[in-house]
VOTOR-591178 format. One record per residue (C-alpha): residue number from 1; residue in three letters; x, y, z. Coordinates in Angstrom, 2 decimals, decimal comma. Layout:
n: NUM res: Ala px: X py: Y pz: Z
...
//
This chain:
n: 1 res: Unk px: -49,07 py: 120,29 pz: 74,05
n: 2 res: Unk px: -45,69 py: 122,58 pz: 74,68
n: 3 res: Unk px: -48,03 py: 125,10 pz: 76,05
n: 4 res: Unk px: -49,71 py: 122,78 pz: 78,58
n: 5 res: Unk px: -45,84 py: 121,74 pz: 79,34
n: 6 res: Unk px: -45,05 py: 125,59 pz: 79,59
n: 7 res: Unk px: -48,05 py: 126,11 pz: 82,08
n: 8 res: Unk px: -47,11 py: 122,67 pz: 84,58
n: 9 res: Unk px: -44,06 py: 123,60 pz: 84,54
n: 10 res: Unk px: -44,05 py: 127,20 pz: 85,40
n: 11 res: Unk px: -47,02 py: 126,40 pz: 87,92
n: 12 res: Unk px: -44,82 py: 124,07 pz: 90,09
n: 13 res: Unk px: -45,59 py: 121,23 pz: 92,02
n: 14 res: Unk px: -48,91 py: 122,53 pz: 92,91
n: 15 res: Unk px: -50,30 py: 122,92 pz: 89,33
n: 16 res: Unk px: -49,62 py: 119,08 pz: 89,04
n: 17 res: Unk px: -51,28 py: 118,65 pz: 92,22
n: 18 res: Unk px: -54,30 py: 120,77 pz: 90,52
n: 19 res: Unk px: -53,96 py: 118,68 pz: 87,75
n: 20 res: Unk px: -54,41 py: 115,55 pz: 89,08
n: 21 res: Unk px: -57,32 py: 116,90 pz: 90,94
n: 22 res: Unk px: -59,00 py: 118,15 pz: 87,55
n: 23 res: Unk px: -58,70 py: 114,69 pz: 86,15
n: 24 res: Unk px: -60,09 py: 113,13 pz: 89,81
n: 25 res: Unk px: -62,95 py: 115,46 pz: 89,49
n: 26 res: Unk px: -64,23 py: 114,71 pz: 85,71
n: 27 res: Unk px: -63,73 py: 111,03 pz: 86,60
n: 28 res: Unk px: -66,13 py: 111,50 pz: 89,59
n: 29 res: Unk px: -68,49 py: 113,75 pz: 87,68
n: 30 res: Unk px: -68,64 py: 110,93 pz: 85,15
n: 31 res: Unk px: -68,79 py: 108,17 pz: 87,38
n: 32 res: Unk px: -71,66 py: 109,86 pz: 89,78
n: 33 res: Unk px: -73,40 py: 110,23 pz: 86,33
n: 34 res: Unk px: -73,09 py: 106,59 pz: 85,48
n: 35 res: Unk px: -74,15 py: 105,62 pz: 88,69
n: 36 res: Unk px: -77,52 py: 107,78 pz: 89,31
n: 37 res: Unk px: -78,47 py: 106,50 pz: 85,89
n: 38 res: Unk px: -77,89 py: 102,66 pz: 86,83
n: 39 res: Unk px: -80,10 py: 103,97 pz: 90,42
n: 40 res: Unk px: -82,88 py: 105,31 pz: 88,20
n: 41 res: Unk px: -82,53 py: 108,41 pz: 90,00
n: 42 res: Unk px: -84,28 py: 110,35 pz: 87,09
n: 43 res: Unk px: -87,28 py: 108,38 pz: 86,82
n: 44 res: Unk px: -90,38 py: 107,15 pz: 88,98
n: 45 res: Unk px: -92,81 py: 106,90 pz: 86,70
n: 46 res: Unk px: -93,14 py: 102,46 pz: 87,74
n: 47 res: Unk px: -92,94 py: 103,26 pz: 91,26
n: 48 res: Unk px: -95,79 py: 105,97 pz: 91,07
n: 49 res: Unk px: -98,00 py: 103,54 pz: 89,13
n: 50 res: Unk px: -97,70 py: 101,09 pz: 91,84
n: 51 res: Unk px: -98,23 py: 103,42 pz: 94,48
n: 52 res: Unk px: -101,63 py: 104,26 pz: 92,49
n: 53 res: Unk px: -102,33 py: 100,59 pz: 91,94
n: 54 res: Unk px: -101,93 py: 100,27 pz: 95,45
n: 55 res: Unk px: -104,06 py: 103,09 pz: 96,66
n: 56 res: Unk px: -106,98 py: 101,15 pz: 94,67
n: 57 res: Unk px: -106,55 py: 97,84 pz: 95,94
n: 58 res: Unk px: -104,60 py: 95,87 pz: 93,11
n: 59 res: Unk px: -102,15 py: 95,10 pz: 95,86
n: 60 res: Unk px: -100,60 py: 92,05 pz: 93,65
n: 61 res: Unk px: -100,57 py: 94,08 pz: 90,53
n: 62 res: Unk px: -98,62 py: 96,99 pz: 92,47
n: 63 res: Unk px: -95,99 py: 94,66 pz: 93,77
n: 64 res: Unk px: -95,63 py: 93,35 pz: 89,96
n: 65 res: Unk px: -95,45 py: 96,63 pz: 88,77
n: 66 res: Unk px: -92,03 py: 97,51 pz: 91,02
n: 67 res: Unk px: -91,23 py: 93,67 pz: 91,25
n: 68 res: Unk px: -87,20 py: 93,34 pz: 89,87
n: 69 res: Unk px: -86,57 py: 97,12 pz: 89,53
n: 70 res: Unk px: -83,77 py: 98,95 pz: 90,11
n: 71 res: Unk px: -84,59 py: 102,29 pz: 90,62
n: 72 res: Unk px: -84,53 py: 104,08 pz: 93,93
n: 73 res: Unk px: -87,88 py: 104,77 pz: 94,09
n: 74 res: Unk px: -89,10 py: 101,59 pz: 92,82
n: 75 res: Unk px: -86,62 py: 99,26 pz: 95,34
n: 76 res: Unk px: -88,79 py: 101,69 pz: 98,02
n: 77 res: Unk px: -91,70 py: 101,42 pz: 97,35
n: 78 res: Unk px: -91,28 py: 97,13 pz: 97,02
n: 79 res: Unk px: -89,75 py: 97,56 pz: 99,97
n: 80 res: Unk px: -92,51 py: 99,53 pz: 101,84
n: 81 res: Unk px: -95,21 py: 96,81 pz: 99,81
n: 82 res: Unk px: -93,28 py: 94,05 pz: 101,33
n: 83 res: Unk px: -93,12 py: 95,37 pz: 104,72
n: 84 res: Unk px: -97,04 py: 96,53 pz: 104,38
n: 85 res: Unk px: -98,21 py: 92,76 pz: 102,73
n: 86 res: Unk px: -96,25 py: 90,99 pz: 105,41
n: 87 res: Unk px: -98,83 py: 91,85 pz: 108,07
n: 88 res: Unk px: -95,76 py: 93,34 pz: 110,02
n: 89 res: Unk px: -97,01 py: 96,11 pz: 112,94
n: 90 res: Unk px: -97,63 py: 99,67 pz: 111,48
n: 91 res: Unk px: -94,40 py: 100,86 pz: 113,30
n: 92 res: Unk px: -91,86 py: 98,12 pz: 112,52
n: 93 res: Unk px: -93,37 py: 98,43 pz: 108,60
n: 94 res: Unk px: -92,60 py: 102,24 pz: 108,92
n: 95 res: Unk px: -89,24 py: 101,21 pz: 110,74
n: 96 res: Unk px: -88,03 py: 98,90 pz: 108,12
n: 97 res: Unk px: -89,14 py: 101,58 pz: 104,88
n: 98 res: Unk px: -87,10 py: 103,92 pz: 106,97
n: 99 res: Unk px: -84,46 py: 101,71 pz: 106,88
n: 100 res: Unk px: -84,56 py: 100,70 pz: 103,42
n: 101 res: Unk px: -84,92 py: 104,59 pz: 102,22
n: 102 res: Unk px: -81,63 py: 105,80 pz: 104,32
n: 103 res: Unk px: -79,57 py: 102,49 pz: 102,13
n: 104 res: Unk px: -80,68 py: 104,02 pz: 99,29
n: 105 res: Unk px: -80,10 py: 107,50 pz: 99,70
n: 106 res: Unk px: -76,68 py: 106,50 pz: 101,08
n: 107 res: Unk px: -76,47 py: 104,95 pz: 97,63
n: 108 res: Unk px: -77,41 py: 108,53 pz: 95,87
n: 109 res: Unk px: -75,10 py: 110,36 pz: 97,81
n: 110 res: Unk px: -72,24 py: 108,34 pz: 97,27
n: 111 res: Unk px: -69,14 py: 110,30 pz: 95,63
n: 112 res: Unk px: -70,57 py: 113,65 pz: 96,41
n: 113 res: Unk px: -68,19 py: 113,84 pz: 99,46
n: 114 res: Unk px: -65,26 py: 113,48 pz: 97,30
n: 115 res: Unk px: -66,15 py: 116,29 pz: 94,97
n: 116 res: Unk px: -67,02 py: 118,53 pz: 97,69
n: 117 res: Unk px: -63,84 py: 118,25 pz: 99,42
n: 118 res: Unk px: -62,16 py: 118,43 pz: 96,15
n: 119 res: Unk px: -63,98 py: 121,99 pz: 95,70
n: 120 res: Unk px: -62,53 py: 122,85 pz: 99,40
n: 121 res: Unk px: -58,86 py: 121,64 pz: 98,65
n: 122 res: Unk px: -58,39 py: 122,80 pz: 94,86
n: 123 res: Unk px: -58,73 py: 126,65 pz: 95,54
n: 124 res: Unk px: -56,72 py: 126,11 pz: 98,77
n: 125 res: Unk px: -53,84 py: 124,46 pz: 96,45
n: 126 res: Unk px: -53,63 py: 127,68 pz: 94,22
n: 127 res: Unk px: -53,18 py: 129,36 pz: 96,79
n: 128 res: Unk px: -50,38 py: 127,99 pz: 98,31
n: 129 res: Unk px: -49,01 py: 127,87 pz: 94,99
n: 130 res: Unk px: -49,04 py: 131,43 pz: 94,48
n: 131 res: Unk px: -48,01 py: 132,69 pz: 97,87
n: 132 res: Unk px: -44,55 py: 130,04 pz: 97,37
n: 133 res: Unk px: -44,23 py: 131,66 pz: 94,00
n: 134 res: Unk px: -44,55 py: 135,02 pz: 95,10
n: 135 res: Unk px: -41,96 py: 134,35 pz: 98,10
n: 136 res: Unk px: -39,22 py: 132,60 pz: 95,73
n: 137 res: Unk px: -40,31 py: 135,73 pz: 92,81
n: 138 res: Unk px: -39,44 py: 138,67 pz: 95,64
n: 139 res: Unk px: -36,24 py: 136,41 pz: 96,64
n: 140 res: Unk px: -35,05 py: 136,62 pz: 93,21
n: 141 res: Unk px: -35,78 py: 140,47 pz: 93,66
n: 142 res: Unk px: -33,59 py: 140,31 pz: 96,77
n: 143 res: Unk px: -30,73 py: 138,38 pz: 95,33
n: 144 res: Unk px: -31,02 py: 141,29 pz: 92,23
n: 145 res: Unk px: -30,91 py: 144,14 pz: 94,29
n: 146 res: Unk px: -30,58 py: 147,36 pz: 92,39
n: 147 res: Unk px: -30,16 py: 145,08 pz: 89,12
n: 148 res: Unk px: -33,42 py: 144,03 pz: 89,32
n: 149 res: Unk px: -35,37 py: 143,73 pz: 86,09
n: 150 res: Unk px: -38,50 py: 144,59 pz: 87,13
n: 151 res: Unk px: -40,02 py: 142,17 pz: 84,05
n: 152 res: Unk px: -38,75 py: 139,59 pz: 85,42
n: 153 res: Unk px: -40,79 py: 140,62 pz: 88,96
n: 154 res: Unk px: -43,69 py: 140,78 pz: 86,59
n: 155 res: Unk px: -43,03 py: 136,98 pz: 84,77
n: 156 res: Unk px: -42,54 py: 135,50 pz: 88,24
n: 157 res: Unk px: -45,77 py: 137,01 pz: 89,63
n: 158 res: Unk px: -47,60 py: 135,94 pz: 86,68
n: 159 res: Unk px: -46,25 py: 132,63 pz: 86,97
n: 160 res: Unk px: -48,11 py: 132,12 pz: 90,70
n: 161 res: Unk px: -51,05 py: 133,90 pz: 90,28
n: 162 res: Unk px: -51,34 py: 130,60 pz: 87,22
n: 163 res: Unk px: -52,09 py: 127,95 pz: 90,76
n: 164 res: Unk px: -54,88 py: 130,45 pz: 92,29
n: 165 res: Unk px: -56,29 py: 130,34 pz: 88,30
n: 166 res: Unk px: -56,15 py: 126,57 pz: 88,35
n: 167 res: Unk px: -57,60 py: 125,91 pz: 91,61
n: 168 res: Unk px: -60,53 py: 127,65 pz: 90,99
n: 169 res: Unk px: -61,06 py: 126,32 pz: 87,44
n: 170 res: Unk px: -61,12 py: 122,81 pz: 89,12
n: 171 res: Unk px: -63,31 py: 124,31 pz: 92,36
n: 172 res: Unk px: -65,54 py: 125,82 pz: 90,64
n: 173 res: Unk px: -67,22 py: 123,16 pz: 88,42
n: 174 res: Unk px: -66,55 py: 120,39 pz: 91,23
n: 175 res: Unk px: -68,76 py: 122,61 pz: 93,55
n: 176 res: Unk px: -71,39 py: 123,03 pz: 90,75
n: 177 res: Unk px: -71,75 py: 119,00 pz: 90,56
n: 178 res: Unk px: -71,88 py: 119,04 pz: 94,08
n: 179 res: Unk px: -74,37 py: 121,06 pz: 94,04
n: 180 res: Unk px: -76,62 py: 119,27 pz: 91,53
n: 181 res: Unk px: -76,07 py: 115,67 pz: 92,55
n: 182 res: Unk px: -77,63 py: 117,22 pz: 96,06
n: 183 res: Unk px: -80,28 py: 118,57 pz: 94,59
n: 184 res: Unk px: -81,32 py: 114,55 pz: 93,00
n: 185 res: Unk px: -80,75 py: 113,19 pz: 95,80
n: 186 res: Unk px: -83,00 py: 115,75 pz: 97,51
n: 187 res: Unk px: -85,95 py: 114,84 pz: 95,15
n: 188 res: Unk px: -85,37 py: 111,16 pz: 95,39
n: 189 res: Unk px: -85,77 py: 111,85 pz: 99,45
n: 190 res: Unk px: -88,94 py: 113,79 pz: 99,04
n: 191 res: Unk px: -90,20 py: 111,49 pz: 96,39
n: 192 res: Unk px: -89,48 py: 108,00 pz: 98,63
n: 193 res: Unk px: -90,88 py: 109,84 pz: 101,72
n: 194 res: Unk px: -94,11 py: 110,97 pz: 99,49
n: 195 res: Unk px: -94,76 py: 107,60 pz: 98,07
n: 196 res: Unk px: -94,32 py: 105,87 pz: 101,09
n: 197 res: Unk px: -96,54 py: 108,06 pz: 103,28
n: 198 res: Unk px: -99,39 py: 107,33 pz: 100,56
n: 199 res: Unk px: -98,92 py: 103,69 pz: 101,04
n: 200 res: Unk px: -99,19 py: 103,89 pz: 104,77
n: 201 res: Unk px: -102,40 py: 106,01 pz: 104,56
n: 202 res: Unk px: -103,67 py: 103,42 pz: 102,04
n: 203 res: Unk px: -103,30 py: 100,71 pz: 104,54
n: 204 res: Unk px: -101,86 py: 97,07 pz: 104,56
n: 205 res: Unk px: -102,39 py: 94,21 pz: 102,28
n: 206 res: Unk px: -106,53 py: 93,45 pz: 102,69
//
């Protein structure tokens, strides 16, 4: 603990702002986690089997299969069922699944803002720490003139090259998650669009 104290303290009030931005960023990791899990962003395996039941003709045992789920795929595909069994036009069907699809991916993408900006501002913030400890360590140089201990030159640049440290520790993972959580919500796109082109092409309810 005193050498956590040490390092906020010698980091100045940008290493807190780090800080808080390292505990903002595992909360959001954690919470984007949670969430894609409650979306059932990692599984389609209902959804698929409807899409096949549907493709065969058990229209009614398709729209049971997806009926009260809560994944992203599966609230798509009852959505593009509904829309198909409705007798609705071809287009507004299509319309509405479009619809529908860009809710849900809104849902998957949620958060991922937050950590990408956070993976913009954190490097940015140990930066501006350094450079503010390098102009008060060469001040201090000034003020010594030809006293100056050139250790202490040394202890004062180490001390703001600590902010530049921090801010990429915190950018670094942030921009991995950011990078990941993209990549689901890229397969849940290209999964919805798949399964709901294979409805269309199998045609409304008969």
């Amino acid at each position: 603990m005193e050498a956590i104290a040490l390092f906020l303290e010698r980091g100045g009030p940008a290493i807190w702002a780090i800080a808080a931005l390292s505990v903002a960023t595992l909360a959001l990791i954690l919470w984007k986690l949670w969430r894609l899990a409650l979306l059932g962003a990692f599984a389609g395996q209902r959804a698929e089997r409807a899409v096949a039941l549907w493709q065969q003709g058990a229209r009614d045992e398709a729209a049971a299969t997806v009926a009260g789920r809560v994944g992203l795929r599966a609230r798509l595909v009852r959505a593009a069922i509904g829309a198909l069994g409705a007798g609705l036009p071809e287009a507004k069907a299509r319309e509405e699944t479009t619809r529908i699809a860009r809710r849900l991916l809104a849902e998957a993408r949620a958060g991922i803002r937050a950590l990408e900006l956070i993976s913009v501002i954190a490097p940015l913030l140990g930066l501006l720490g350094t450079v503010m400890g390098m102009i008060e360590a060469f001040q201090a140089l000034e003020s010594s003139g030809a006293a100056a201990d050139p250790s202490d030159l040394a202890g004062g640049i180490w001390a703001a090259l600590l902010t530049t440290a921090a801010g990429m520790a915190v950018a670094i993972p942030a921009a991995m998650a950011v990078t990941w959580f993209e990549a689901i919500a890229d397969s849940a796109r290209a999964d919805m669009e798949d399964l709901a082109t294979r409805l269309f092409l199998a045609g409304g309810a008969r």
